[in-house]
Structure formats: C-alpha cells, structure tokens
Residue frames as qw, qx, qy, qz and C-alpha x, y, z in Angstrom:
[[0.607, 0.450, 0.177, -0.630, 91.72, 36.45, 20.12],
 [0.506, 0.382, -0.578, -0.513, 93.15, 34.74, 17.54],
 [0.007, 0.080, -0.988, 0.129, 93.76, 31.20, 19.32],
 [0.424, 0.450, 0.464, -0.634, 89.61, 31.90, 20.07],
 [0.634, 0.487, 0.005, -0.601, 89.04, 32.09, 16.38],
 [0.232, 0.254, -0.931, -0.122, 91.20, 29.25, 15.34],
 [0.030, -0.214, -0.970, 0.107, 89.02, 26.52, 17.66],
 [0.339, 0.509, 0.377, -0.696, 85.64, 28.58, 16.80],
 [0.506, 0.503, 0.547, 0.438, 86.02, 28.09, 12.62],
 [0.056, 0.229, 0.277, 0.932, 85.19, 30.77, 10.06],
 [0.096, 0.230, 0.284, -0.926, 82.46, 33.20, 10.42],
 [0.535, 0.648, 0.532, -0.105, 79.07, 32.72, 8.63],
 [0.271, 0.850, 0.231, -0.388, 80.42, 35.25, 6.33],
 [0.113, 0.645, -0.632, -0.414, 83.54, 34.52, 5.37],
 [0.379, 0.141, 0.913, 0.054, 81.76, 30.75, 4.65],
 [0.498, 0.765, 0.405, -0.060, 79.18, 32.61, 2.30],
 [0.086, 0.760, -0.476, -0.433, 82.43, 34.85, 0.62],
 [0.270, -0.300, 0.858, 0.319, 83.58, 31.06, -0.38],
 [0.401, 0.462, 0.779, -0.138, 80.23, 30.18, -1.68],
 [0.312, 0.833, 0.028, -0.457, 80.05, 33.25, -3.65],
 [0.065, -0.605, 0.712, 0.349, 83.80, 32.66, -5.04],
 [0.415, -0.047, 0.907, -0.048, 82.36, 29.04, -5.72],
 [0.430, 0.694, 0.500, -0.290, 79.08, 29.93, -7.35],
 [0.019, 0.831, -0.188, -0.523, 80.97, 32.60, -9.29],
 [0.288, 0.468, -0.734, -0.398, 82.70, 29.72, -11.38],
 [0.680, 0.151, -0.541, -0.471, 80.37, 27.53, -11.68],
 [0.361, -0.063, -0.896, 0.250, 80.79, 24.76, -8.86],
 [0.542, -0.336, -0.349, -0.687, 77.34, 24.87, -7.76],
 [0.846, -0.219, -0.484, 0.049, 77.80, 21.84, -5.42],
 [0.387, -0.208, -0.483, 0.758, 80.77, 23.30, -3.20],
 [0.003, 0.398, 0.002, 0.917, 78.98, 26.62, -3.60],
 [0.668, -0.478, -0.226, -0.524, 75.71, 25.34, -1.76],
 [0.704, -0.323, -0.461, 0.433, 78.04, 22.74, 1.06],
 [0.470, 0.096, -0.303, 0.823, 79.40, 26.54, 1.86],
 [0.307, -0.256, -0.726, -0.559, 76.14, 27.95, 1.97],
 [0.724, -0.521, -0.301, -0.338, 74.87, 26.22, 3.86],
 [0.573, -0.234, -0.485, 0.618, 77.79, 25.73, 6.83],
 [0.064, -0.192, 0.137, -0.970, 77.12, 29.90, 6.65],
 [0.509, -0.498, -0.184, -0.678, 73.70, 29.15, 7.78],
 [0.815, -0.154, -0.527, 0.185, 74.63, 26.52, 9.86],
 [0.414, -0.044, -0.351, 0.839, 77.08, 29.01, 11.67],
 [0.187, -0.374, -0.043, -0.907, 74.72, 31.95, 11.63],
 [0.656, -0.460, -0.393, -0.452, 71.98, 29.98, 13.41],
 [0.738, -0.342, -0.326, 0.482, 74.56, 29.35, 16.19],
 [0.322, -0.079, -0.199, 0.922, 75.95, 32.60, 16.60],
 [0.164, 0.156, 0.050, -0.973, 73.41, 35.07, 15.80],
 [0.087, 0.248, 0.928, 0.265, 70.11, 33.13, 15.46],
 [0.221, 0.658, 0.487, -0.530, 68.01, 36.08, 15.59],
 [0.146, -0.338, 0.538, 0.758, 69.59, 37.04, 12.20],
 [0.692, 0.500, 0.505, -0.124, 66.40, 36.84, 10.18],
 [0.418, 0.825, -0.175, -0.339, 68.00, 39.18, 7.34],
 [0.069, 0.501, -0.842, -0.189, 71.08, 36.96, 6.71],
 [0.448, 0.015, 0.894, -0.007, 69.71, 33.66, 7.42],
 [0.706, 0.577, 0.378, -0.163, 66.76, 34.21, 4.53],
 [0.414, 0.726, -0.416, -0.358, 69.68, 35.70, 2.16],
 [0.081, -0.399, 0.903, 0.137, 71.71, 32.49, 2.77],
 [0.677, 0.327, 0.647, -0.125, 68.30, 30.32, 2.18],
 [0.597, 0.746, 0.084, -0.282, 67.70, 32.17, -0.84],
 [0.193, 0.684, -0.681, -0.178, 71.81, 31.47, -2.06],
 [0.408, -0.147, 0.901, -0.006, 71.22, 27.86, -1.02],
 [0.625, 0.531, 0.560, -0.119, 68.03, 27.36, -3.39],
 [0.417, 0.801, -0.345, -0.255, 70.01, 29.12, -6.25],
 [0.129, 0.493, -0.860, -0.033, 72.99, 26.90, -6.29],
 [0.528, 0.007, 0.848, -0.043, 71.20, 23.98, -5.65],
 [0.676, 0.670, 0.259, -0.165, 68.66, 24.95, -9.19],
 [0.484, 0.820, -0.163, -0.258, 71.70, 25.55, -10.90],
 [0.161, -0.388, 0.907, 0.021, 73.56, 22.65, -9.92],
 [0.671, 0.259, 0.674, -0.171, 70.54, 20.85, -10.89],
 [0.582, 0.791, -0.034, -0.183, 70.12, 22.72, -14.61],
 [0.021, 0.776, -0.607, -0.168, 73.86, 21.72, -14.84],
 [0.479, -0.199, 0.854, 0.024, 73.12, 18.08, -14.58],
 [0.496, 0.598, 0.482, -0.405, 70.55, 18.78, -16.47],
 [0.621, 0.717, -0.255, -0.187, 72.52, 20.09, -19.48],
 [0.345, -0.445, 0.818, 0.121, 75.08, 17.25, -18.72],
 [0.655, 0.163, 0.737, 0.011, 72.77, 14.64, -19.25],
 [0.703, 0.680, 0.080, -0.192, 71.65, 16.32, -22.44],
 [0.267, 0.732, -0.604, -0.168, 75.47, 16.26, -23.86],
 [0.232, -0.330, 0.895, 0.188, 76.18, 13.07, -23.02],
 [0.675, 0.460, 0.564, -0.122, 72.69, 11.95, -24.87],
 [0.462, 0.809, -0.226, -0.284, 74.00, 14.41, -27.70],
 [0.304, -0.368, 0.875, 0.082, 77.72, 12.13, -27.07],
 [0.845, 0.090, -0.308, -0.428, 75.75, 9.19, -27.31],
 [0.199, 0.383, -0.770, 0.471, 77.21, 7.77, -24.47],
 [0.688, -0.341, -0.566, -0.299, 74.45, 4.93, -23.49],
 [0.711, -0.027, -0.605, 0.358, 76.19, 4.02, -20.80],
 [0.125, -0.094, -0.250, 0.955, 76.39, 7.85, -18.52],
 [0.197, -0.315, -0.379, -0.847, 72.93, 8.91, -20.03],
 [0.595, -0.302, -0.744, -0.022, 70.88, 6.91, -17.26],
 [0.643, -0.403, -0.397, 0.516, 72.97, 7.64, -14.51],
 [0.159, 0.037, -0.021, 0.986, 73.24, 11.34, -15.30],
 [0.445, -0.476, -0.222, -0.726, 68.92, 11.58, -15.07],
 [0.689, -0.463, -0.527, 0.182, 68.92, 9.20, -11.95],
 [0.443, -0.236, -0.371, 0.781, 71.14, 12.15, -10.46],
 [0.229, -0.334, -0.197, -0.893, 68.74, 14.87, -11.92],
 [0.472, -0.244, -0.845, 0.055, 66.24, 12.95, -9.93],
 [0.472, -0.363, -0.540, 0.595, 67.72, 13.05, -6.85],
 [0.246, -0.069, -0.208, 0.944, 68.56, 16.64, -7.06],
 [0.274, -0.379, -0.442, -0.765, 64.98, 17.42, -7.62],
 [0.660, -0.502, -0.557, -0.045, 63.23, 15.32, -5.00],
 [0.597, -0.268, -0.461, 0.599, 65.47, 16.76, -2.76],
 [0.018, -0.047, -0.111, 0.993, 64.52, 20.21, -3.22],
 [0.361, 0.381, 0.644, -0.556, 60.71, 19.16, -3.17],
 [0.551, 0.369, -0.312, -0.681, 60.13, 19.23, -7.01],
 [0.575, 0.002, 0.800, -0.170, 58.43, 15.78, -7.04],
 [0.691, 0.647, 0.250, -0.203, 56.84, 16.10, -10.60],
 [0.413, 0.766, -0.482, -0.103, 59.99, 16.70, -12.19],
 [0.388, -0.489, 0.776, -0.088, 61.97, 13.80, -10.38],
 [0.741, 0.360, 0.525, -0.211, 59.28, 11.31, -11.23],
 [0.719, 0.652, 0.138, -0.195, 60.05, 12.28, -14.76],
 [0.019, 0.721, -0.692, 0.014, 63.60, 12.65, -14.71],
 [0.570, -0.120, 0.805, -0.112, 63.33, 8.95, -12.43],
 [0.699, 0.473, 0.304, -0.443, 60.90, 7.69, -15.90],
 [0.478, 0.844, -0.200, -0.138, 63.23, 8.78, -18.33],
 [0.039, -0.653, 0.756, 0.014, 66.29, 7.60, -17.00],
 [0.755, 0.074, 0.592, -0.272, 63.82, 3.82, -16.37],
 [0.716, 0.661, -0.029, -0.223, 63.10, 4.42, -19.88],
 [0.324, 0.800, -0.503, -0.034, 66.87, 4.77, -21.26],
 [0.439, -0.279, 0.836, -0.177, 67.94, 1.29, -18.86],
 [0.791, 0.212, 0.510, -0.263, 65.49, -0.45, -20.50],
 [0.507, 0.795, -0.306, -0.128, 66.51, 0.56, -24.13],
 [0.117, 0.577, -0.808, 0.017, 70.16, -0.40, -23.08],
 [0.510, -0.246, 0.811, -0.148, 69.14, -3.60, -21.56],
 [0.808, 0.463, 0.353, -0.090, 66.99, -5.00, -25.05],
 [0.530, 0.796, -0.247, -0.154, 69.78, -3.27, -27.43]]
C-alpha cells in the first residue's frame, strides 16, 4: 500500500492541511497553489464530493483576497517608502490579482493608478 501511495501523491487532504499551515502564516500564494492541487485531487478521486470541493473553493477565494489585500498593503508601504521605482509594479500586480478573480472594476483602477504613477516617473 505504501509503494501505491508513493506513485498516487498526497491526498486532497493532506494538500489542504499544507494550505491551512500556509495560510496560517501568512503565505497566501503557496496557501492557494495547495488549495487548489486539493481540489484538483478531490475532483479525481472523489468527484462527487460536493461538501469538500465547495469548502476548498471557498479556501481558494480566501487566500487568493488576502494575497491580494497583501499586495495591496505592499504597494501602500512602498508608496509610504517612497520607492518610485516598486510603487508601479506593485499596483500592476494588484491588477492582475484582481482581474483574475473577476473583480474587473478594481483592476481597471489598480491598472489606472499604477499608468498614473509611470507617467509621473517618466516626466520627473
């Protein structure tokens, strides 16, 4: 049984234990890649699983909002910093992480802002 679970991987569950462990301190980013391999696995083994698969949706859309709000108070420190140079690139990645999770009104503005802050650097 074990040699079986060696070329099978981890279990949806013990992939959402790491995600938890991950979330737990703050690494948002591995917390959702783990996440989401638990749903990944679950939908292969046990795809009638409606009760797990919606918890693991519902852990993936946490950790992805709070990996966004983290960039989100990056960007503000490094504008507090004054670090011209990171302030851009740190809302171009707020962006992303929006658009990707379907918040299109906030990207746009995030995308605007960071437009905005290029331009600044590129006359100063």
């Amino acid at each position: 049984m074990g040699l079986l679970k060696f070329f099978s991987g981890k279990d949806p569950e013990e992939y959402e234990k790491q995600g938890d462990a991950y979330f737990n301190i703050g690494e948002f980013g591995a917390a959702k890649l783990e996440y989401e391999n638990a749903f990944n696995k679950l939908e292969k083994k046990r795809p009638d699983d409606i009760g797990d698969a919606n918890r693991l949706q519902v852990k993936i859309v946490r950790s992805r909002e709070s990996l966004a709000r983290a960039h989100m108070e990056g960007g503000k420190e490094r504008m507090a910093q004054e670090v011209p140079e990171e302030r851009a690139r740190y809302f171009r990645k707020i962006s992303r992480i929006y658009a990707a999770q379907g918040h299109e009104d906030e990207s746009l503005r995030y995308l605007a802002f960071a437009e905005r802050l290029e331009d600044e650097e590129g006359s100063g």
